[in-house]
N, C-alpha and C positions, 0 to 999 in steps of 0.2 A: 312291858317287855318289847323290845326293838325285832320286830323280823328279820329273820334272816335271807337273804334273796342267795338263787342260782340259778345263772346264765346257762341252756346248753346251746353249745355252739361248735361249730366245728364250718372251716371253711370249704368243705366239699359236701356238697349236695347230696340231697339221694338217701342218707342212709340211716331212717327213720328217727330221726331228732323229733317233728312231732307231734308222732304217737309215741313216741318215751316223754314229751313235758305232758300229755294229755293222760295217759294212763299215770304217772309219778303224782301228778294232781289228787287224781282220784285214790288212789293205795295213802298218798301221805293224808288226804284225812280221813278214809278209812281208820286211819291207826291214830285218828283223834287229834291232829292238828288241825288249825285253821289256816287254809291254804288260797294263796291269792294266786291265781294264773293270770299274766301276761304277755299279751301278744304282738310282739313288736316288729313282726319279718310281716314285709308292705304283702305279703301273699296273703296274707290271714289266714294261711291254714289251719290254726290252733282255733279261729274265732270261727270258722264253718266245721271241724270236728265238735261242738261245744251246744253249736247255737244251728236249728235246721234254716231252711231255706228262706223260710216265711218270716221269720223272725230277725236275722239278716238284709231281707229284705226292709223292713221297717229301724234297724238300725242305721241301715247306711241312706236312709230317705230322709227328708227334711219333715217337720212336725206335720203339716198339711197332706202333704202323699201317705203318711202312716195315718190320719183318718181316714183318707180315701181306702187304703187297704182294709180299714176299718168296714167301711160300708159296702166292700167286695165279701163281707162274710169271713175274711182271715181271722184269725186267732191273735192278736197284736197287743202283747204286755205294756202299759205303759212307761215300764222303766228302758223299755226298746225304742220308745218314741221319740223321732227328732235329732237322732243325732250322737249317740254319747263314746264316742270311739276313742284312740289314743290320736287319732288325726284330725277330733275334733277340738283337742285338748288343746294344741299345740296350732291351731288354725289362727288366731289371736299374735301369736309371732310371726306367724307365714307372712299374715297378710299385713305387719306391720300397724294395728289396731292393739298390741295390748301383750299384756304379759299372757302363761297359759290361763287357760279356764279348768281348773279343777274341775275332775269328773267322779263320778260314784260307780263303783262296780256293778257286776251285775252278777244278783246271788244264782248259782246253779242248783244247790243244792246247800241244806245246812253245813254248814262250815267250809264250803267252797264257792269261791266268789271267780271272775271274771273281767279285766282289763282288755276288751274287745278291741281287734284292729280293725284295719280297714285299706284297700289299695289308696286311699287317698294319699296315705303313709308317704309311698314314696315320693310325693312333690316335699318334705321337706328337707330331703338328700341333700341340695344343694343347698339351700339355705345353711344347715349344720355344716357342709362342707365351708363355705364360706369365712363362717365366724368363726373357726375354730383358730386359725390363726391369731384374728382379733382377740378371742380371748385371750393370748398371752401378754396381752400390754393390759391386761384387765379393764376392757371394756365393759361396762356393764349391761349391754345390749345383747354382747355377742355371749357374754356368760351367763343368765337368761335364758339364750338359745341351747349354748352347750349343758347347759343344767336341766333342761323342762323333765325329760323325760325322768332325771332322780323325782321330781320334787312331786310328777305327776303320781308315780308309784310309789314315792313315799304317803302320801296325802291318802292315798287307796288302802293302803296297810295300814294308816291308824283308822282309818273309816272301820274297817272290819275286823281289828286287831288282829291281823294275819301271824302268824308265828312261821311261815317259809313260803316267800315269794318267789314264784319258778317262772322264767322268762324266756319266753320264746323267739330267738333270733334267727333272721336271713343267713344263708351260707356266703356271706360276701362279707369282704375288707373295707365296705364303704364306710361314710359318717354315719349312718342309721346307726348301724354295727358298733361303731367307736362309741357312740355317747350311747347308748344300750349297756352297752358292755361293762364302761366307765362305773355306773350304778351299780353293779352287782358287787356283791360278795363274792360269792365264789363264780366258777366256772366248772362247767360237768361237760365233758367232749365224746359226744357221742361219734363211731366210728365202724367201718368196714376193713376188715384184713386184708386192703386192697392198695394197689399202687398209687393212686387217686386220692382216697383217703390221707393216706400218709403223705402227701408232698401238700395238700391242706393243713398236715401237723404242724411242718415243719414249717410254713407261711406264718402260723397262727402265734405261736410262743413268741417270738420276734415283735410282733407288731403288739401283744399286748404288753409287751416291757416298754414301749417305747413312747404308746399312750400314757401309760401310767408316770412313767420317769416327767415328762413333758406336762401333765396333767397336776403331779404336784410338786415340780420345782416351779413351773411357771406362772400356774393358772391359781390356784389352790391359796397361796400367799394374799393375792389380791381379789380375792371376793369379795364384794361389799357387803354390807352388816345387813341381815335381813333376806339374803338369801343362802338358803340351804343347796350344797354342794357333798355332791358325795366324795368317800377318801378314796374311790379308786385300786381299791384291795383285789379286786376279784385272784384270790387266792384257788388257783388249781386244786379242784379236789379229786381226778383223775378222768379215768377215760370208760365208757360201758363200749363192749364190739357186738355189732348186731350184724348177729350170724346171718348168712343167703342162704339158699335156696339148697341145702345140704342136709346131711344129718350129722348131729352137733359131736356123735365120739367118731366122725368116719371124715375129716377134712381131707380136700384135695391137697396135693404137693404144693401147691401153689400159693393157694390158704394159708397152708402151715408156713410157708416160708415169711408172707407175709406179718403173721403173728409172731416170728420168732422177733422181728426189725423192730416193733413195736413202743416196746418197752424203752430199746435204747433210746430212738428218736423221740418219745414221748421227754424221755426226762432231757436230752441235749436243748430240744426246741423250745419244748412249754415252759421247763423246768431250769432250764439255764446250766443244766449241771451232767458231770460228766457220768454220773453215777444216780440210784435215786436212795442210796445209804440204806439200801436191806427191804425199804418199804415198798412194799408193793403199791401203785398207783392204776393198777386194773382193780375197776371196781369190780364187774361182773362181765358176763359174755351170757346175752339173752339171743336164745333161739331164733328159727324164724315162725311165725304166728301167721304165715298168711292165708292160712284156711282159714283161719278164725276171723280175718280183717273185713270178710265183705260182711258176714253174719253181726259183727259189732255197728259197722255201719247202718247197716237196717233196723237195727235195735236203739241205735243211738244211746249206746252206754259202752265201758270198758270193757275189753276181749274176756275180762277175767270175771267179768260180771254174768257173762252167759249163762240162759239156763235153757232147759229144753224146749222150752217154747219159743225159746229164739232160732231153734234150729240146729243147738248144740246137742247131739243124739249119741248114745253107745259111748264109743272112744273117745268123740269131741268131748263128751262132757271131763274126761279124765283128762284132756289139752288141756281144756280150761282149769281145771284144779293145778295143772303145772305153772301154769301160768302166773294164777294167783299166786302161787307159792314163788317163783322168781322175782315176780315185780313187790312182792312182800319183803323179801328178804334185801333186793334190791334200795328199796325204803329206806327199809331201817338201817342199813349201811350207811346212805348217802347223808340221813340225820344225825348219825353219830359225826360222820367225818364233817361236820358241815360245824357241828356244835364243838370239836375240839381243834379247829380251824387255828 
């Protein structure tokens, strides 16, 4: 069975993209998928909510500095050892030495595995910036470059036979962005009822038609035999709003005005269209959780996983049960719509 990948992405910053791929992770195999995370924004936020300090540390080390970490008393897994990130993968084209190096996940827990970044990431910006062009005469170097990161996350998903590949991307229009994107199935756009937000909307739907148009009239025809290319589908499965620092039935004017805009510009920009023909494309609107956020941090597990010994006490415990219950139902939404895509 082919996984199914989704990009959340959205090109303004800030507005918790990912703690929604990082909690979506965890809730989707909760409910018995096999779920592969991906981290492709050169921050690694997703690979430091996942993995602590120490362990990170020896990821981003060369084989020799994680024995030495070794013999400082660290705690040092050896599938953390040496190196195995998405920027080690693709270091092999960087530096003009070789096609990628196929990488193995890193299991977090049964039925959830890990595609670790790394800041390294960003030096290969320009490189994909470069080729992308070249790929349209079908180079096979620069096709290669524009492909790594499908064939890296393909290669990861049969390793673990993942059934929903969730990808965590940079808030930026760069090449990272583009060939990240390119690979996906769908796209999930997380958002703020903000003015910010929405001028990110309307950047975004534009530039991914434009990849794609370009990606298979021009590139997609002349791939050579032997390498895998993705189709470039990332098919919109809509938008989550994650609510600020309010209470969720009492929005400011302000708020509300913005939530009214939403919907249009979602479907004019993402959607191409002047209407979205009845269907709603709000998936959900998740509260804000940030009493809950430093307690999950110190726990190193999901907001919804808290229990009282993490410091979730009296009321917090009943946050948490809401919790569970939005990014549950959350889930199973995003998997329906993902599967009749």
């Amino acid at each position: 069975m082919t996984a199914t990948s989704i990009a959340l992405f959205n090109n303004k910053g800030g507005v918790g993209k990912t703690t929604l791929a990082y909690h979506l992770a965890h809730m989707m195999q909760r409910l018995g998928r096999n779920v592969l995370a991906v981290d492709l924004d050169p921050q690694a936020n997703l690979t430091s909510m996942c993995l602590d300090e120490d362990s990170i540390e020896a990821l981003w080390s060369p084989a020799t500095e994680a024995e030495y970490l070794r013999g400082q008393g660290m705690l040092v897994p050896d599938a953390l050892s040496g190196g195995k990130t998405i920027a080690d993968a693709v270091k092999p084209i960087l530096e003009g030495t070789g096609d990628v190096a196929l990488i193995e996940p890193i299991s977090l827990k049964s039925g959830l595995w890990l595609l670790p970044g790394s800041l390294d990431l960003s030096r290969f910006e320009d490189k994909l910036s470069s080729e992308w062009a070249k790929s349209f005469s079908g180079d096979p170097a620069a096709i290669r470059t524009t492909t790594a990161f499908h064939r890296v996350v393909e290669h990861a998903a049969d390793v673990v036979d993942a059934d929903i590949v969730l990808i965590d991307v940079g808030p930026n229009l760069g090449a990272i962005n583009r060939a990240a994107l390119l690979a996906a199935d769908t796209v999930l756009t997380p958002l703020a009822a903000d003015l910010f937000s929405l001028k990110g909307l309307s950047n975004l739907g534009p530039s991914l038609r434009v990849w794609q148009r370009n990606w298979r009239q021009l590139v997609l025809p002349q791939v050579p035999a032997g390498i895998s290319a993705p189709k470039a589908d990332m098919v919109p499965l809509g938008y989550v709003i994650m609510q600020p620092e309010m209470r969720l039935d009492r929005p400011v004017k302000a708020y509300e005005r913005w939530l009214q805009r939403i919907p249009g510009i979602y479907a004019s920009a993402v959607l191409g269209a002047s209407d979205t023909n009845g269907k709603s494309h709000h998936v959900a609107t998740l509260r804000n959780y940030r009493s809950l956020m430093p307690l999950a941090h110190d726990a190193r597990k999901p907001m919804f996983d808290l229990k009282a010994g993490d410091g979730a006490l009296g009321s917090t415990q009943k946050y948490v049960q809401t919790c569970h219950k939005e990014f549950r139902d959350l889930a199973e939404d995003l998997l329906k719509r993902a599967a009749d895509r």
